[in-house]
BASEZA-82205 format. One record per residue (C-alpha): residue in one letter; x, y, z. Coordinates in steps of 0.001 Angstrom, whole numbers, plus 500000, padded with zeros to 6 digits. Layout:
% BASEZA-82205
AXYZ ...
This chain:
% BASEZA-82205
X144252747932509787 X144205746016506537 X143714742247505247 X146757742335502826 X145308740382499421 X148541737992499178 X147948735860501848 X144809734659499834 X147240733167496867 X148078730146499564 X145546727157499393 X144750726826502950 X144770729698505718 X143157731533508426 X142393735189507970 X142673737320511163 X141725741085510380 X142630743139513007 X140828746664513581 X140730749519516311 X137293747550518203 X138887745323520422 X137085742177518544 X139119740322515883 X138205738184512904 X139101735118513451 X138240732766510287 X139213729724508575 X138777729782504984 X138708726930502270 X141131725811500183 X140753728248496934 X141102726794493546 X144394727976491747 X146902730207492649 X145629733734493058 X142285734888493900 X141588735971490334 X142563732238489326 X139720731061491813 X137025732922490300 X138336732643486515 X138311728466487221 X134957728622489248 X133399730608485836 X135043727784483561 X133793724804485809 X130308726103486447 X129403726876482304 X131468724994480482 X129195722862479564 X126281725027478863 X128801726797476534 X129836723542474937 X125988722442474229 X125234726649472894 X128456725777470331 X127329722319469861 X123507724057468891 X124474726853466712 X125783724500464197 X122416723833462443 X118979722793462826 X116300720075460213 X113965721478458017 X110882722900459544 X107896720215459071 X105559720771456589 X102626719845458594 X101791719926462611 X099643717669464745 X097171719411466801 X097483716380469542 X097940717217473399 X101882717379474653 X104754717128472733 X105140716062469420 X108478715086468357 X109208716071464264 X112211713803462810 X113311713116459110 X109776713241457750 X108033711177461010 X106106711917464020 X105848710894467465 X104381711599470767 X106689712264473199 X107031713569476774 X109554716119476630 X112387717108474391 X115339714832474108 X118263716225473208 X120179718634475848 X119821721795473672 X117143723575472366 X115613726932470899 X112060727518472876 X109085730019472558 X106027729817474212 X102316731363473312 X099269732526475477 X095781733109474602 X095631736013476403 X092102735922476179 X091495732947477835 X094487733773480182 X098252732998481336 X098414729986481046 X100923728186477868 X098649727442474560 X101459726444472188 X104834725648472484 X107459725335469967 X111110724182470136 X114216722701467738 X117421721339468587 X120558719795465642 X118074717189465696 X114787717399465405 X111870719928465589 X108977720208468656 X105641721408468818 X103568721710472299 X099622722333472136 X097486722230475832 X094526720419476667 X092300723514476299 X093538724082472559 X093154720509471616 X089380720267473084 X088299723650472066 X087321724965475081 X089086726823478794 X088265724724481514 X090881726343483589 X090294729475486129 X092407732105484765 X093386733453488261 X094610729600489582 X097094727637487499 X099019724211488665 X102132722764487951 X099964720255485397 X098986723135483116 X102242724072482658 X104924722786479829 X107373720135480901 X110922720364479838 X112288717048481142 X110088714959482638 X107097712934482659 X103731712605484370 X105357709757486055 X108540712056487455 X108341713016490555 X109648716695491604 X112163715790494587 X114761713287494712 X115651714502491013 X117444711820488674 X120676712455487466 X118801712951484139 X117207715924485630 X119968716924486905 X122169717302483884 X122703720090482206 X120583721501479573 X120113724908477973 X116921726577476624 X117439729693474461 X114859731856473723 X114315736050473017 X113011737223476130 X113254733873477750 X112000734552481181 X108321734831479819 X109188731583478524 X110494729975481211 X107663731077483918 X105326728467481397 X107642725556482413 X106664722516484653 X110272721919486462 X111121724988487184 X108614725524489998 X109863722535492374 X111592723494495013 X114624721356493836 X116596722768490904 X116975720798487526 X119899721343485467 X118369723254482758 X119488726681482290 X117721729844480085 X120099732030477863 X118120734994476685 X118514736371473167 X117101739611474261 X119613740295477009 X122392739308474416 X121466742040471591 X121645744858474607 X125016743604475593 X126550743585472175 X124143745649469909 X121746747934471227 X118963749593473688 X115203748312474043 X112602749321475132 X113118748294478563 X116001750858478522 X114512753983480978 X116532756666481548 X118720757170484302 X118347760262485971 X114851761000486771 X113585764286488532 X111079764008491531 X107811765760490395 X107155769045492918 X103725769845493990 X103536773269492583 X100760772154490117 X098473770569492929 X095802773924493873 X093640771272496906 X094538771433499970 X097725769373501952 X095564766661503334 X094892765736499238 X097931765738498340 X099465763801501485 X096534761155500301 X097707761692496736 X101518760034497949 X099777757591500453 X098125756136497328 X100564756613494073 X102939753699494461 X099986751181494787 X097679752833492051 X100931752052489959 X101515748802490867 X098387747220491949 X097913746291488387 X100583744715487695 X100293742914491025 X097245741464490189 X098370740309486850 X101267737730488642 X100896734623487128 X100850732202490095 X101477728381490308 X100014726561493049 X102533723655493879 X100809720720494898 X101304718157498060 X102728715687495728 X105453718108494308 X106741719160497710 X109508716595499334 X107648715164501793 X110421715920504490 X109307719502504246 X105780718448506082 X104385720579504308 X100480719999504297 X099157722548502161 X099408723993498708 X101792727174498076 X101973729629494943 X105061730374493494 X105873733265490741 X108896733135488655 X109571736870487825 X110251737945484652 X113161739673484323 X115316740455481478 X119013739836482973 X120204742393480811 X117513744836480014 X119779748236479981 X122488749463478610 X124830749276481547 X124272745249481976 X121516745716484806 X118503743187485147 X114941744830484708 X111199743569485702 X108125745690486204 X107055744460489524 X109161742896492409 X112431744557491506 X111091748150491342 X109132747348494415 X109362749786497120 X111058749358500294 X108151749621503467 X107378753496504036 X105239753912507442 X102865756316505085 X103285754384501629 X099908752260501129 X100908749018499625 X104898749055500139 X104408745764502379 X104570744348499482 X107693742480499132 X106638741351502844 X103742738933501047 X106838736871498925 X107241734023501774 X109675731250501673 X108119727916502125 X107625725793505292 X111137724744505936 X113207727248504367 X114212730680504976 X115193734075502697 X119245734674503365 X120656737787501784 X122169741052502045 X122880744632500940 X126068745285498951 X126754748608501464 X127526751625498893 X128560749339496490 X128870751903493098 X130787754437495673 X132942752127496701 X133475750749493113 X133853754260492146 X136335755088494644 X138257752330494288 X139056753188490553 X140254756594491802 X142601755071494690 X143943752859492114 X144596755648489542 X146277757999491653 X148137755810493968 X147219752378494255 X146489752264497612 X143074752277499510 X141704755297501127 X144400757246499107 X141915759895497722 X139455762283499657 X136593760532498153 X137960757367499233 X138847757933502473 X135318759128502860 X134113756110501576 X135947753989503658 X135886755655506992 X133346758558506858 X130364758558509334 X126707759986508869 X126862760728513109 X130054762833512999 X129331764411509200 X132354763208507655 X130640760701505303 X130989761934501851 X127135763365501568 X127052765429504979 X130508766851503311 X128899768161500487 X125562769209502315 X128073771621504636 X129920772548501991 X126941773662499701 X124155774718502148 X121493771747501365 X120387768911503438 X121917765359502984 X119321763965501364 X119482766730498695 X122886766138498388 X123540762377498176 X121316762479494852 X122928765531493763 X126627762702494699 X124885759919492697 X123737761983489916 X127336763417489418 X129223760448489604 X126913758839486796 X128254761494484708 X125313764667485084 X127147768384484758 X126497771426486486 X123213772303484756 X121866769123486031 X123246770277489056 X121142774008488616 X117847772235487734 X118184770129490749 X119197772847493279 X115993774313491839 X114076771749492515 X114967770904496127 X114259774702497101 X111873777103494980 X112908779994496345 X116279779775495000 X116920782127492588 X118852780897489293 X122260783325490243 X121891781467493799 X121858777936491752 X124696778416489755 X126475779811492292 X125852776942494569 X126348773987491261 X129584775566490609 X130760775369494322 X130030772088494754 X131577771098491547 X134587772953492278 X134666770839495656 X133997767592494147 X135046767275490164 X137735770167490759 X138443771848487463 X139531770930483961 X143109771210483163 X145739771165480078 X149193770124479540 X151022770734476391 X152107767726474694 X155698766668475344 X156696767589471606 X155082770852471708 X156770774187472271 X159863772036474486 X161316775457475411 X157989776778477326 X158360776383480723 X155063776360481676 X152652773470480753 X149781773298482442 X147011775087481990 X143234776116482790 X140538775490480558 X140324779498479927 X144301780111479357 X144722776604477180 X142199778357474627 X143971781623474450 X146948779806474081 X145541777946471139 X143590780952469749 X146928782589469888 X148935780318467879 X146211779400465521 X145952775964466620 X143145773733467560 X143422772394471649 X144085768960470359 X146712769583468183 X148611771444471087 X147016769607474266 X147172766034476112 X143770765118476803 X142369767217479740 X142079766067483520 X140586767167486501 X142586768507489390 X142151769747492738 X138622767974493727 X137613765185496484 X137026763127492966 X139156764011490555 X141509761095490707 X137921759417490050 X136741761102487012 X140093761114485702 X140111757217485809 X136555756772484842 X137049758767482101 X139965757207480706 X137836754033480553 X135264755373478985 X137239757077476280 X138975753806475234 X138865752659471399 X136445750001472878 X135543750422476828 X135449747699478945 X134355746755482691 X137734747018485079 X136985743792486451 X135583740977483870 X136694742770480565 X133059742915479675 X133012745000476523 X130508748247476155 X127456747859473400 X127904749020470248 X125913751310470771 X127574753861472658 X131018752941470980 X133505756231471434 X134816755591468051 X130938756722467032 X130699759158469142 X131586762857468055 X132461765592470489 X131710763155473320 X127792763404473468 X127607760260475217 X130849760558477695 X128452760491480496 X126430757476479633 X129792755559479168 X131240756831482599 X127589755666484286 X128905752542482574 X131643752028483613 X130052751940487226 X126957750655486946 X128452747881484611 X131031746888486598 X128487746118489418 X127341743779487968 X130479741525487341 X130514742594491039 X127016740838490965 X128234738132488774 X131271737323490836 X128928736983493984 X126399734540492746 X130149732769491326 X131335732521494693 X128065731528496701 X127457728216494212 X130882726846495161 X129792727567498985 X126079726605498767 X126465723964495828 X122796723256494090 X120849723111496842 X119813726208498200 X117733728439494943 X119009732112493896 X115877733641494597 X116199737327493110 X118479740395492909 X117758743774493496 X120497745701491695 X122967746202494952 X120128743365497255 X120522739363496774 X118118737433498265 X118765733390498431 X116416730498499518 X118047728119501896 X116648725007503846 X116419726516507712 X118779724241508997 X121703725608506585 X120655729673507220 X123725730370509351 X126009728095506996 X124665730659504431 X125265733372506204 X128766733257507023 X128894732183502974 X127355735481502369 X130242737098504274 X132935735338502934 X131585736128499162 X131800739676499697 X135271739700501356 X136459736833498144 X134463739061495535 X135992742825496673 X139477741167496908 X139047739892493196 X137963743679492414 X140540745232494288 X143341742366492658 X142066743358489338 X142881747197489819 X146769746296490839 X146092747163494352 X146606744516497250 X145142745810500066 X141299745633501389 X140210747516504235 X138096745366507066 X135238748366506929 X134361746848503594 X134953743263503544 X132112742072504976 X128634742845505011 X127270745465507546 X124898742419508005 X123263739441506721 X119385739391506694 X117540735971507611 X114181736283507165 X111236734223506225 X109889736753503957 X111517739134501457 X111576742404503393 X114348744383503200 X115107745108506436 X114333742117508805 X113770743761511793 X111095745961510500 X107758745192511105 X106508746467508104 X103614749028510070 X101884750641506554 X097995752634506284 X097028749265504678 X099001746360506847 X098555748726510359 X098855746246512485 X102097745081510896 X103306741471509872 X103928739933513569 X100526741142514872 X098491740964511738 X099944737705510198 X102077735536512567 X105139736368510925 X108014736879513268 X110622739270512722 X114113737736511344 X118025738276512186 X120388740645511305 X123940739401511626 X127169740804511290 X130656739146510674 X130992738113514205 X127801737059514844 X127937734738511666 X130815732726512328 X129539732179516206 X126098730958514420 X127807728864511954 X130651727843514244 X132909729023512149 X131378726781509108 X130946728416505610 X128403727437503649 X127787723734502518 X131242722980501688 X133876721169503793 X136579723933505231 X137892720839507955 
């Protein structure tokens, strides 16, 4: 049955979603802040960056005259109406930052420089000052790093209201910047915050070159002439002949004793990396970094794919997270429901999405595997592919691909089934003012152009814009592409507007349709993304760190004693984020096979799946065995709220 969306425009309530299995959900939720669940989220976003915003506004309005001269003197030096001074950190609460390395000499910071309205800041190390590296370029400490707002004196738990308060850095590429600063390796979080500059020009403005492309063909083995053994060696040993470089090149901090709150017990040092990631690095809004978010997931025969395995969370805390399950189908889907009826499940694609299954073939891959004659695998990236906007000669190459000794008739005639089947085909209605008399007005693609070629007559001076008709996902395509053919696109869920870039208005004959409908998807992810970490602040408050994403994967660090707390929070974020989505569309009703998580992982180290042992050619022995470390919990709804006893996250729901 379904969890009707209304009920969550009263301040308090208990939710009871009812479903075929005999067990219910039974769960108290807290008081939400305004009157509708899109108010929540829209005063959340206001309370929790209003003031960075404020201090950004409050910075753009100028900054002093560069100095004429700079002291080569260790620290900061503070620059100030003509004057000097040694200082310990910055003062005011907004500031424009870049950081230098020697590369030669290593990672560690050289120089530093920053300016806020007030005055101007320059940072020089010890090294720099005395002329020589004393430091070992593959073991850095929180001293050799750049402090931001505090002293020598500070101490890194316990944090001041000072620390505490917000502040905002800005910078072009700003994570590099920010993995050089003191604070922001205690385990406790300060209040500054990192805007990056780069992130902002591919939102508004432009591509990088981060920006890959998004469709990628798997490389076949027809060149390879050695024998199978080689080449089964060749795989074992590609992903870590890729990455081991970049592996080695982390640049690790090694917290001290001091720095760790001494009610962790904690009696020995621990690295920590801060990864680098652009937020938004592509086109459609996604975060990038070249190492722990293209990791790959354990494969029994991969050698290094244990690798995520290796990021532990300290004595004392744990790794909570989860797996958005399908989340672009679903997102997908959901547009189509809403665009042809409003009403989930409405659509063949999304009543696939919602209630297909893998073990009886009625999920929406195993459809199109029957339907086509390839195996699932073959056919969910042939799905994925499709829905971020590749045609039917995408569709030939791949078929091609997958099986050699298809011949090219076979491929088309297999592409054009399963397009058929899924897209449907184009069709064309007259417009209303056009030839009233005609009784007929739709038409194929084939007939609308005789019609045109017969009255002289371009297809858009006689047509409405085409639509597809008579597929599992035309009600999708038809809604995606309306989006993406707007004056000036934007995400169905936060407004966020499409780059420049790829505006339609720019765009003749639709080159870039595609890339806008992958968009449209991929972009609104991440407001689904954005809505999530939203949501789990208000549960979790500051305490517990966002640890990373990995596109559709979040992964939080909690203190052990809140994990189940964080759990449940988990939970309750995706059921609070889909409803926003799903209120956003027009549509009030959210099925229970999608508003929670499949399950929660609690883990002490950032595996994917936490009841994998992680068993690769070079960790054979796996992670209990090998290394001590025990395998974690999977938990679903129910099991979450009879962990938590019923409590969600760190707020009060009494």
């Amino acid at each position: 049955m379904l969890v009707v969306l209304n009920i969550l425009q009263k301040k308090l309530m208990w939710i009871m979603l009812h479903c075929q299995d005999p067990m219910n959900v039974k769960l108290k939720l807290p008081e939400l802040l305004g009157n509708s669940i899109e108010d929540h989220f829209y005063q959340l976003g206001e309370k929790m960056s209003s003031k960075y915003k404020n201090l950004i506004l409050n910075l753009i309005k100028g900054i002093p005259k560069i100095p004429d001269e700079w002291k080569c003197q260790v620290g900061w030096t503070r620059y100030h109406n003509g004057t000097f001074e040694k200082v310990d950190f910055p003062s005011e609460d907004a500031i424009v930052f870049d950081v230098e390395v020697c590369c030669q000499s290593g990672a560690a910071p050289t120089i530093a420089t920053a300016v806020s309205t007030e005055a101007w800041y320059g940072w020089v190390s010890d090294d720099l000052v005395a002329g020589e590296n004393k430091l070992n370029r593959h073991s850095y400490s929180i001293d050799n790093l750049i402090p931001l707002e505090s002293s020598k004196k500070t101490k890194a738990f316990n944090l001041s209201s000072f620390v505490r308060k917000e502040k905002i850095a800005v910078g072009h590429n700003v994570s590099f910047d920010r993995s050089k600063v003191k604070e922001q390796y205690w385990i406790e979080q300060s209040g500054m915050r990192f805007l990056d500059t780069l992130s902002m020009h591919v939102c508004v403005s432009g591509v990088t070159s981060y920006q890959k492309a998004l469709l990628k063909a798997g490389v076949g083995d027809e060149e390879w002439s050695k024998a199978k053994r080689v080449i089964e060696i060749n795989r074992m040993l590609s992903y870590w002949r890729n990455s081991r470089e970049r592996v080695e090149n982390q640049f690790v901090c090694w917290v001290k004793k001091n720095d760790i709150p001494p009610r962790l017990n904690i009696e020995d040092d621990f690295g920590a990396i801060i990864p680098q990631v652009v937020v938004c690095g592509t086109l459609t809004r996604r975060a990038v970094e070249p190492t722990w978010m293209t990791a790959s997931n354990v494969f029994h025969e991969r050698v290094g794919s244990e690798l995520r395995a290796f990021v532990q969370a300290p004595p004392g805390f744990v790794l909570v997270g989860a797996d958005v399950d399908s989340q672009e189908l679903w997102i997908a889907s959901l547009l189509g429901d809403a665009y042809a009826v409003g009403l989930h499940g409405a659509t063949p694609l999304g009543w696939m999405t919602l209630n297909g299954q893998k073990s009886d073939e009625t999920d929406m891959h195993s459809v199109t595997a029957k339907a086509v004659g390839i195996s699932r695998n073959n056919a969910k990236i042939l799905n994925y592919a499709r829905i971020y906007g590749a045609g039917e000669k995408f569709a030939q190459r791949l078929l091609k691909q997958f099986n050699e000794d298809i011949t090219s008739g076979q491929a088309i005639e297999k592409a054009e089934k399963m397009m058929q089947l899924t897209k449907g085909k184009r069709i064309f209605k007259l417009k209303e003012e056009v030839m009233p008399y005609i009784e007929e007005r739709v038409y194929s693609a084939e007939d609308a152009q005789e019609f045109c070629k017969l009255n002289g007559k371009e297809i858009e001076d006689l047509f409405e814009k085409s639509l597809w008709f008579g597929g599992t996902e035309s009600s999708m395509f038809n809604s995606l592409e309306m989006i993406a053919s707007k004056p000036s696109p934007e995400t169905p869920f936060l407004n966020c507007k499409l780059s420049r870039a790829l505006s339609p208005q720019l765009d003749h004959n639709d080159k870039h349709l595609p890339t806008r409908i992958n968009w449209v998807v991929q972009s609104g992810a991440v407001d689904f993304l954005h809505l999530m970490l939203v949501s789990m602040r208000w549960f979790l408050g500051p305490l517990p760190r966002f640890c990373l994403s990995f596109h559709d994967e979040v992964r939080y660090l909690v203190p052990a004693e809140f994990k189940y707390e964080a759990a449940l929070a988990l939970h309750v974020t995706n059921l609070l984020t889909r409803a926003f989505c799903v209120s956003r569309v027009g549509m009030v009703d959210l099925p229970l096979s999608v508003a929670f998580f499949s399950s929660v992982e609690i883990d002490t180290v950032l595996r994917k799946d936490s009841k994998n042992d992680n068993k690769t050619p070079s960790n054979p022995f796996g992670l209990m065995k090998g290394y001590g470390i025990p395998l974690g919990e999977s938990l679903d709804i129910y099991q979450s709220i009879e962990k938590a006893n019923g409590k969600i996250g760190l707020i009060n729901t009494q």
